[in-house]
C-alpha positions as CSV (number, residue, x, y, z in Angstrom):
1,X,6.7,-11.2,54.1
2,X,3.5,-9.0,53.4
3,X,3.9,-5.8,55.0
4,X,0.4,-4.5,57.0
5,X,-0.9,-1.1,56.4
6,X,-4.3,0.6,57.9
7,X,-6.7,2.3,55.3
8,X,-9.8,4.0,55.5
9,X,-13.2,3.3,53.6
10,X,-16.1,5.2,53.1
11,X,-19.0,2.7,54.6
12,X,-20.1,2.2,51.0
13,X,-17.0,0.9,49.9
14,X,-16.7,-1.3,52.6
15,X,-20.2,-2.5,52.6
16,X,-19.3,-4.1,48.9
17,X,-16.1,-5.9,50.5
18,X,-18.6,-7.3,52.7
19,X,-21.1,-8.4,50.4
20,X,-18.6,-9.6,48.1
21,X,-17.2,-11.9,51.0
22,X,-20.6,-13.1,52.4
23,X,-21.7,-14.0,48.7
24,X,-18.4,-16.3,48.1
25,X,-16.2,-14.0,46.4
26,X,-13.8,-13.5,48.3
27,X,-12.9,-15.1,51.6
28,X,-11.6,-12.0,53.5
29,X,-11.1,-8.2,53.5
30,X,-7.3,-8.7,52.3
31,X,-7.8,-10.8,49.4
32,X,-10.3,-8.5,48.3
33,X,-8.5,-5.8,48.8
34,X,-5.6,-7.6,46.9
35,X,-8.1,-8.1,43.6
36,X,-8.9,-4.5,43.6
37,X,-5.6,-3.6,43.6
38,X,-4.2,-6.1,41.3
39,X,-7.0,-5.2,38.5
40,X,-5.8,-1.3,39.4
41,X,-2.5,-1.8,38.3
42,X,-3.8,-3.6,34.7
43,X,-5.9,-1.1,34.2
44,X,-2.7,1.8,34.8
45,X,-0.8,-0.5,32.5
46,X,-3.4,-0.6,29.7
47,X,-4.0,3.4,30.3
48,X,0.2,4.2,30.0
49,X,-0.3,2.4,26.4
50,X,0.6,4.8,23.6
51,X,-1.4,4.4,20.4
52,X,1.2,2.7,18.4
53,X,1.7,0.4,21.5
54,X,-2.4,-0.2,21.1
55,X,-2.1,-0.4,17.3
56,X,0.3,-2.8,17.5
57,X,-1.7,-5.0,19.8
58,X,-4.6,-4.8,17.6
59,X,-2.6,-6.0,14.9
60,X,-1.4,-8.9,16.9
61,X,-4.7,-9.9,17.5
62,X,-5.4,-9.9,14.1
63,X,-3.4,-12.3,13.4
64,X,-3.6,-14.5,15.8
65,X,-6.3,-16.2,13.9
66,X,-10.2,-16.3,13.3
67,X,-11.9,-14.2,15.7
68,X,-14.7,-16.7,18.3
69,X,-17.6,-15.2,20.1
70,X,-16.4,-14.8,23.4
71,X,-19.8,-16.3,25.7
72,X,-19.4,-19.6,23.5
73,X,-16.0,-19.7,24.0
74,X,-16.3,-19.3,27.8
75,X,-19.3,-21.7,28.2
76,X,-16.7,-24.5,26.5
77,X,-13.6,-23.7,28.7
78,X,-15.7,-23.6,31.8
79,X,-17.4,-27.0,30.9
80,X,-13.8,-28.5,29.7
81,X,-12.2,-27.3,33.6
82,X,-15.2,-28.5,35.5
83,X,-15.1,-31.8,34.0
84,X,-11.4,-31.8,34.7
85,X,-12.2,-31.1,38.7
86,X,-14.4,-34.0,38.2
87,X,-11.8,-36.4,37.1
88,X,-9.5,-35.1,39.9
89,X,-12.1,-35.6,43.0
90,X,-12.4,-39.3,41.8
């Protein structure tokens, strides 16, 4: 069970939750709240990295095959999943 806590915002911080719920992002304070916090501890986790640790991840990469351009790529998987939703409302 998720356990309720009380924080405080600076109005500008909280005017971007808002805007971020009224334009669809998000459909309430909490799970925006939950996003930031969620991309905070990645970005911990990728800061705590050592450079060996980054090397080798670099290295993985490598050779994980050819490299794609990444908009291309993106434009493909979002067409390939909407098409998929398609299929699925039918």
């Amino acid at each position: 069970m998720p356990e309720k806590i009380t924080i405080s915002l600076p109005e500008e911080m909280l005017g971007d939750i808002k805007a971020a719920i009224d334009a669809g992002e998000f459909t309430n304070t909490s799970e925006a709240i939950r996003d930031a916090l969620r991309q905070w501890k990645r970005s911990r986790t990728v800061i705590a990295l050592n450079d060996a640790e980054l090397r080798e991840l670099v290295a993985e990469g490598r050779k994980s095959g050819k490299p794609v351009e990444g908009e291309p790529a993106l434009k493909r998987l979002r067409a390939k999943y909407a098409a998929m939703t398609q299929t699925a409302r039918k």
